[in-house]
SETI-295313 format. One record per residue (C-alpha): x, y, z. Coordinates in steps of 0.001 Angstrom, whole numbers. Example, Ala and Ser with C-alpha at 12.3 -4.5 7.8 and 13.67 -1.06 7.14 Angstrom:
BEGIN
+---------+---------+---------+
:      px :      py :      pz :
+---------+---------+---------+
:   12300 :   -4500 :    7800 :
:   13670 :   -1060 :    7140 :
+---------+---------+---------+
END
This chain:
BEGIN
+---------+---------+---------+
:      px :      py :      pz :
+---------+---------+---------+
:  -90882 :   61679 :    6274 :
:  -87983 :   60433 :    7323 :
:  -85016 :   62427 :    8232 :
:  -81773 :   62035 :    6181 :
:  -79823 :   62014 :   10156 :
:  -82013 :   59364 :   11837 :
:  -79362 :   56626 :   12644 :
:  -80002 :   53084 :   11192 :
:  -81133 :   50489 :   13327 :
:  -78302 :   48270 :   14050 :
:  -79019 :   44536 :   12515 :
:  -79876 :   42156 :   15256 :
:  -77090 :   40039 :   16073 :
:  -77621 :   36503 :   14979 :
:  -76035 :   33840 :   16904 :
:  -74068 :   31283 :   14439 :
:  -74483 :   27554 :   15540 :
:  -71794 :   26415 :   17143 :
:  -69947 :   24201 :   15536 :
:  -68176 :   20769 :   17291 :
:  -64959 :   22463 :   17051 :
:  -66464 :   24984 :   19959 :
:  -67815 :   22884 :   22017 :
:  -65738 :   22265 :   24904 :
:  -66166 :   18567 :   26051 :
:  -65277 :   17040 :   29602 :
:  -61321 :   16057 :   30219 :
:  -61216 :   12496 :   30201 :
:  -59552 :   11094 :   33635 :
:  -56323 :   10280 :   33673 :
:  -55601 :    6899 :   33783 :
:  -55321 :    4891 :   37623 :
:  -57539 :    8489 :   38945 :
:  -59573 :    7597 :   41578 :
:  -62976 :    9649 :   41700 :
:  -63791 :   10841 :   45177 :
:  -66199 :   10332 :   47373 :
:  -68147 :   13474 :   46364 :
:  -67608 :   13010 :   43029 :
:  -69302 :    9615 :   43626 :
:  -72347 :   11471 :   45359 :
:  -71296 :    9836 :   48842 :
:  -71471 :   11253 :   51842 :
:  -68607 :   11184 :   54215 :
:  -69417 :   11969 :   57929 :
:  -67287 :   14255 :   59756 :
:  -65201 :   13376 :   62509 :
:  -66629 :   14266 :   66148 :
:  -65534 :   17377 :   67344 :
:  -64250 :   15158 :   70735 :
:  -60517 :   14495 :   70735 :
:  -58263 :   12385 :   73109 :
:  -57428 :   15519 :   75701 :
:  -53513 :   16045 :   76153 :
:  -52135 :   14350 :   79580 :
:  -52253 :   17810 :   81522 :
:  -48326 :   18194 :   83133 :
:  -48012 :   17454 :   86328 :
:  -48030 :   19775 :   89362 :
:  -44495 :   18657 :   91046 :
:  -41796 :   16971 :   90904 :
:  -43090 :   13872 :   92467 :
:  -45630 :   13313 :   89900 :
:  -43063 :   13913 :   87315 :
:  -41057 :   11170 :   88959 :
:  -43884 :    8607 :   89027 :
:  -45002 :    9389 :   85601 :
:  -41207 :    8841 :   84102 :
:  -41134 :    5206 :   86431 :
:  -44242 :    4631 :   84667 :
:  -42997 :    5358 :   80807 :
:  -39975 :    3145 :   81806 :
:  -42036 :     422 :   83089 :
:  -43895 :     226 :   79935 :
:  -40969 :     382 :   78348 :
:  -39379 :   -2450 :   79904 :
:  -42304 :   -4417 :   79372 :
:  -42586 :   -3715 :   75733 :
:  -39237 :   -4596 :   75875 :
:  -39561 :   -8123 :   77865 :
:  -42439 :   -8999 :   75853 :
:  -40592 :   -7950 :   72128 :
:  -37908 :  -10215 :   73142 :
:  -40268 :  -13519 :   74090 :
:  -41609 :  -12451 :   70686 :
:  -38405 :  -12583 :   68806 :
:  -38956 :   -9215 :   67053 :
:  -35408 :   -8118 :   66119 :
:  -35869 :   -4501 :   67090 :
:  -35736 :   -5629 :   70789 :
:  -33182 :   -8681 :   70636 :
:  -29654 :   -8853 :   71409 :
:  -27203 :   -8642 :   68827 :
:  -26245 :  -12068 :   69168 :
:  -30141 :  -12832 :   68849 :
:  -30582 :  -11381 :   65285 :
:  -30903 :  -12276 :   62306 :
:  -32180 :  -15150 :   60467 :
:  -29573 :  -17427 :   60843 :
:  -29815 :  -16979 :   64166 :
:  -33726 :  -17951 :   64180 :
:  -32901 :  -20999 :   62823 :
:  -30593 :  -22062 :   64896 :
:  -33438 :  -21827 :   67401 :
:  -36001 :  -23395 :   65499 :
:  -33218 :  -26452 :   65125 :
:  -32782 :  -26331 :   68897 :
:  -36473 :  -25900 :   70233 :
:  -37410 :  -28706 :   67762 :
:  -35193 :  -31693 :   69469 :
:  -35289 :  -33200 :   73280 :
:  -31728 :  -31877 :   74352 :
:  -30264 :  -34251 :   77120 :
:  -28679 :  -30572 :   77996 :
:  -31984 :  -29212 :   79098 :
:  -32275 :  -32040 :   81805 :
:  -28824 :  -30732 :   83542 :
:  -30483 :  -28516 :   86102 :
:  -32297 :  -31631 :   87414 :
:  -29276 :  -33890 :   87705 :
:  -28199 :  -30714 :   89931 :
:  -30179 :  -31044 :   92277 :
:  -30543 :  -34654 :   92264 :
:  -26790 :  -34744 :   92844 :
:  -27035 :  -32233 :   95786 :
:  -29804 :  -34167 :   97787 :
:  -27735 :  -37513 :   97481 :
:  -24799 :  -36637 :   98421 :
:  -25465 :  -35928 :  101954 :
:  -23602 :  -37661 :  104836 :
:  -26428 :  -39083 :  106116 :
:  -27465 :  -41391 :  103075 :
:  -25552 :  -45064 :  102435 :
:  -22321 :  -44871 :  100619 :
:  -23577 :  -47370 :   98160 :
:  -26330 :  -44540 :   97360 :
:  -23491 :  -41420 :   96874 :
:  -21426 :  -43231 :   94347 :
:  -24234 :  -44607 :   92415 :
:  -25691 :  -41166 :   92513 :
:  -22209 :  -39402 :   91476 :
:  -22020 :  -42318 :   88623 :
:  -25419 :  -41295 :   87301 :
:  -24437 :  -38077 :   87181 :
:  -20924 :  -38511 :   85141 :
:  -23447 :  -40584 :   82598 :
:  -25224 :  -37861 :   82079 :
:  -22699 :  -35072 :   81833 :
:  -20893 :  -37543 :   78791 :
:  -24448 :  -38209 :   77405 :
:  -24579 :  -34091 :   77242 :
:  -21279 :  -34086 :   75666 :
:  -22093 :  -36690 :   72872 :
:  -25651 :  -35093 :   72313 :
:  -24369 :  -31782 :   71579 :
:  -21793 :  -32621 :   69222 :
:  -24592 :  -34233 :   67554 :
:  -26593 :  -30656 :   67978 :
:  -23628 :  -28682 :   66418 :
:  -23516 :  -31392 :   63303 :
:  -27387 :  -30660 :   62464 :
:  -26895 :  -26549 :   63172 :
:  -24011 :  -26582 :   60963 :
:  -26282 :  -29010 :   57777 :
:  -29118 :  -26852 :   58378 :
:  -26977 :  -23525 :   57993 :
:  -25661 :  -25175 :   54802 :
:  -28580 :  -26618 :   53235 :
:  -30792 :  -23061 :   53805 :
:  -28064 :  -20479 :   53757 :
:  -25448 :  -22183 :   51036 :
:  -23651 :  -18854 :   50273 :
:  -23652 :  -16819 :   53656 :
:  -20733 :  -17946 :   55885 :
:  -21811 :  -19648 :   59406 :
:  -21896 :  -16926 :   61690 :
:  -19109 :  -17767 :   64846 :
:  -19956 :  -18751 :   67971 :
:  -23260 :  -20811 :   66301 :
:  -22349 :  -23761 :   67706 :
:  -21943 :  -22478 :   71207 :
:  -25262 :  -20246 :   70678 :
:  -27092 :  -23484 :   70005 :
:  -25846 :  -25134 :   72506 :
:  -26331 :  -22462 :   75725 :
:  -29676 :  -22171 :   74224 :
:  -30372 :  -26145 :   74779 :
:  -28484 :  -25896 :   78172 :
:  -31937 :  -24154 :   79278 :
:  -35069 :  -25741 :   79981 :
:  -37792 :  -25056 :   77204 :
:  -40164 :  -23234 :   79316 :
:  -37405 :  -20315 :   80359 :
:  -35974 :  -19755 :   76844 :
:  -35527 :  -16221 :   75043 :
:  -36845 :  -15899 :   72374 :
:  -39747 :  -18092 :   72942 :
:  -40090 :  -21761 :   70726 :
:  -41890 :  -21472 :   67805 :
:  -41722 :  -25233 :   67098 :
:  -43129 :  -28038 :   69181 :
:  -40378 :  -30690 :   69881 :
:  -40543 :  -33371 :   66622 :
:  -41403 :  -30648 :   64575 :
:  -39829 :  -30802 :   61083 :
:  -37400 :  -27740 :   60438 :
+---------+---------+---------+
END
């Protein structure tokens, strides 16, 4: 018999199908996302626990001293070797620019009569001693007033091309003053000792 208090069993709960509004798909990625490398199941290995050790500081003054000559050294030579390179962070400010790099490409790329100077110089010195024939001293100090004229004449002829090359590559930028002297210092020294270093062989088309 059952008693008129017994509690009723509660119904069993019945799960209702979910639906495709419920179910909760995957976010799409974003566009340009790059998965990672665990994402793409790829292992990365870790870094070796081994680092570059700090230079320890030094124990007197002495080797603080040698240690700054050294920085400044490097420095220097970074410096030297910047410049050879033409990198504009270590060249002059007369040096910079592109303009400027032109100029020297236009230079480097002829046989300057200037660049032959140094060896007139001497020439000049070791004929004109006392002890040589007179005949030998003027026609050395001739030779030599041929050469300072063909210098003259060849560098007007360098500051023509400077100035058509400026023109014809930089039509709208003002040539920069002092170009034609800058070009023509530059083929006053021989090809082996210039700053920046040539970038064009001589007969190279600029």
């Amino acid at each position: 018999m059952l008693s008129p208090f017994r509690r009723k069993a509660a119904p069993e709960s019945v799960e209702a199908p979910a639906s495709s509004e419920d179910v909760v798909e995957p976010a799409a990625p974003r566009r340009g996302y790059t998965p990672s490398k665990k994402e793409l199941g790829k292992v990365t290995p870790k870094r070796g626990a081994a680092r570059r050790a700090a230079e320890p500081p030094p124990t007197n003054r002495r080797e603080a001293a040698r240690r700054l000559r050294d920085k400044q050294r490097q420095a220097r030579a970074e410096a030297r070797e910047g410049m050879r390179q033409g990198k504009d962070e270590y060249l002059f400010p007369r040096d910079k620019g592109t303009d400027r790099a032109l100029v020297r490409d236009v230079v480097d790329s002829r046989r300057n009569v200037a660049s032959y100077v140094i060896f007139g110089f001497f020439i000049l010195i070791f004929t004109t001693s006392p002890a040589l024939p007179v005949g030998v001293r003027v026609t050395a100090n001739m030779l030599f007033y041929v050469m300072l004229l063909a210098v003259v004449l060849d560098s007007m002829v360098l500051a023509r091309k400077v100035k058509a090359v400026l023109g014809q590559r930089f039509p709208k930028d003002p040539i920069r003053k002092g170009t034609t002297w800058y070009a023509i210092m530059r083929s006053l020294s021989i090809r082996r000792l210039r700053i920046p270093a040539p970038r064009v062989k001589p007969g190279e088309k600029i």
